[in-house]
N, C-alpha and C positions, 0 to 999 in steps of 0.2 A: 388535488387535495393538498392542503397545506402538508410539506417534508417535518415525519414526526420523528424531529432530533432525537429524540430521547431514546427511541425505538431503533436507532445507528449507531453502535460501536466503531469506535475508530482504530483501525490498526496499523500500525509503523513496524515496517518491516528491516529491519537491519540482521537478519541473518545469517548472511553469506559470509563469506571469507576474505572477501576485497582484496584478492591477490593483483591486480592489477594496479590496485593503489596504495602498495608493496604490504599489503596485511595488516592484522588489527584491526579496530572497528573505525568505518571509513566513518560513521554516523558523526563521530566524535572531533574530526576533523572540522577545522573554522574558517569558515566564509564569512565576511563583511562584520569578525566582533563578535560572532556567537557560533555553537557548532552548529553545523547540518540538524543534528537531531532536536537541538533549540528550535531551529527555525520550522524544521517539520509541524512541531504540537503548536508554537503557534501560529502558523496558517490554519491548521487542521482544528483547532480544541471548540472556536466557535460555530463550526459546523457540524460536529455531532454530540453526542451523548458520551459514555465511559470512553476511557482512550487504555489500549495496550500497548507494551511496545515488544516486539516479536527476536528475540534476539538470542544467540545460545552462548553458551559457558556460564561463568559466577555471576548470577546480577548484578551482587555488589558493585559492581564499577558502572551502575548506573542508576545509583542509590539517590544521590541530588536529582534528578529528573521528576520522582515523585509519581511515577506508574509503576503500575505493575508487570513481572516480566513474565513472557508466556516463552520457550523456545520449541523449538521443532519436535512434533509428534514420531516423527520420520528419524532415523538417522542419517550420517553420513552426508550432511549438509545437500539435501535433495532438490534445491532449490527453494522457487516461488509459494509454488504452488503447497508444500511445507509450511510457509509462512501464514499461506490463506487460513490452512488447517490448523495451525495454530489458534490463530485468529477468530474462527468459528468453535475451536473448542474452549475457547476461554470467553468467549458472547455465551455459548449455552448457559452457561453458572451468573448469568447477568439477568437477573427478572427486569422482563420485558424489552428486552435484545432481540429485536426477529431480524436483523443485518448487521452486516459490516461493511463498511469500506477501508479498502488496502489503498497502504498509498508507500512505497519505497521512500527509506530518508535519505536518498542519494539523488534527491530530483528537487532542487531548493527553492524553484519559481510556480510549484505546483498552484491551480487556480484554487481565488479563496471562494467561488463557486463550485468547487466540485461536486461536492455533493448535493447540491441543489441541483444540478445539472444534469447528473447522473441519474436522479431519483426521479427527476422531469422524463430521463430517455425512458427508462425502465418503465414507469407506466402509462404512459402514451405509445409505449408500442407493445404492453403487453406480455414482458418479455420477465424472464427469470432472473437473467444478469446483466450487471450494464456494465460497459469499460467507457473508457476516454479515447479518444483519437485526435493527432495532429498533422497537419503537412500530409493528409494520404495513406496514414499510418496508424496501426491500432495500439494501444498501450494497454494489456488486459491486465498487466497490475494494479494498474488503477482502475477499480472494479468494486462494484455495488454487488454482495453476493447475500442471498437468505442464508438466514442458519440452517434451515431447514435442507440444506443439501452437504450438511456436513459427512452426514454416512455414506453419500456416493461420493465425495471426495475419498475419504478413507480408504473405499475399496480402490477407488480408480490409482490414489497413490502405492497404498500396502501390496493389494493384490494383482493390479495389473502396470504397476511400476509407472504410470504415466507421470509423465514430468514438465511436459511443458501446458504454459497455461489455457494454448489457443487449442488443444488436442482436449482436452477435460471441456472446455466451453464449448467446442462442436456439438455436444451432444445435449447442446440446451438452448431455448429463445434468446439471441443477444442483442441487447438494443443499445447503440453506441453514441454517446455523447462527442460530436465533436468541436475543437476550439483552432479558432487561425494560430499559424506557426510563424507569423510575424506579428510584429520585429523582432521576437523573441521566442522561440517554442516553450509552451510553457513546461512542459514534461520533458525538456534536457535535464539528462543525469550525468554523474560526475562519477566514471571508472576513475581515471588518471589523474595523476597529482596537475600535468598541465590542463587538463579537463576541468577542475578545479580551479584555476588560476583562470581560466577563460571566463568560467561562470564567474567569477570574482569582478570579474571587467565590464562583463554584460549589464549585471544587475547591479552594478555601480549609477551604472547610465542615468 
């Protein structure tokens, strides 16, 4: 079936705390002329429907960007899987939102098929959630989720603390998109300022 954009929220996950990339919002940091979180919406804007960007403290300091800001339902900067839940609680109040897809703005070569590709895995295999894979390796943040399973995220974060994303998807059909990791992985993400500095080099090429 033709991928009903309309019917995908997009969400951009800047959450965390980027203590590795000595703090602050890494989002905001600039590769190649524009920041990370520039280059996120535009890879990302033609391939789905409303776009959030998932993020906590003042919004205001990401008031130019022109989305709306959703932050973590969870306290305590709980991760990912926080971000998801964001994500799906701010799709619900979106008529005719029945997904989303997460994509972290720390990953600057993400494919501008992902969600096509994703949306391919998920209903060819039938499956509830779809993520990405590269090189052998699964990446479930980047991930095709229904709304419809907002309430058993909730519990599974609230009440039974689970945090990581691959422990929450266990308990559901996963059907996995995967893309070659050469010449380039395309889901390299940037902890480190040199990490940054290398992606800068790569995707100069």
């Amino acid at each position: 079936m033709p991928i009903p954009t309309d019917r995908i929220a997009g969400v951009l996950l800047a959450g965390g705390q980027a203590r590795r990339m000595g703090g602050g919002d890494k989002c905001l940091r600039s590769l190649g002329g524009e920041t990370l979180l520039a280059r996120a919406i535009r890879r990302l804007q033609d391939q789905v429907g409303p776009m959030v960007l998932n993020a906590n403290g003042d919004p205001a300091r990401f008031a130019g960007y022109g989305l709306p800001v959703a932050a973590d339902p969870v306290e305590g900067f709980a991760g990912p899987l926080a971000g998801v839940l964001a994500g799906l609680d701010w799709a619900a109040g979106q008529a005719g939102v029945d997904w989303i897809v997460t994509v972290p703005t720390d990953a600057p070569a993400f494919p501008e098929d992902l969600v096509a590709r994703l949306f391919a895995a998920l209903e060819g295999g039938g499956a509830e959630i779809a993520c990405a894979a590269s090189g052998g390796r699964h990446h479930p943040v980047f991930g095709l989720w229904p709304v419809a399973l907002r309430a058993a995220l909730r519990e599974a974060l609230i009440g039974r603390d689970v945090r990581k994303v691959d422990v929450f998807t266990a308990d559901y059909r996963l059907a996995v998109a995967d893309w070659p990791a050469e010449p380039i992985d395309p889901f390299l993400n940037v902890n480190r300022p040199e990490e940054l500095a290398e992606a800068e080099r790569l995707l100069a090429g």
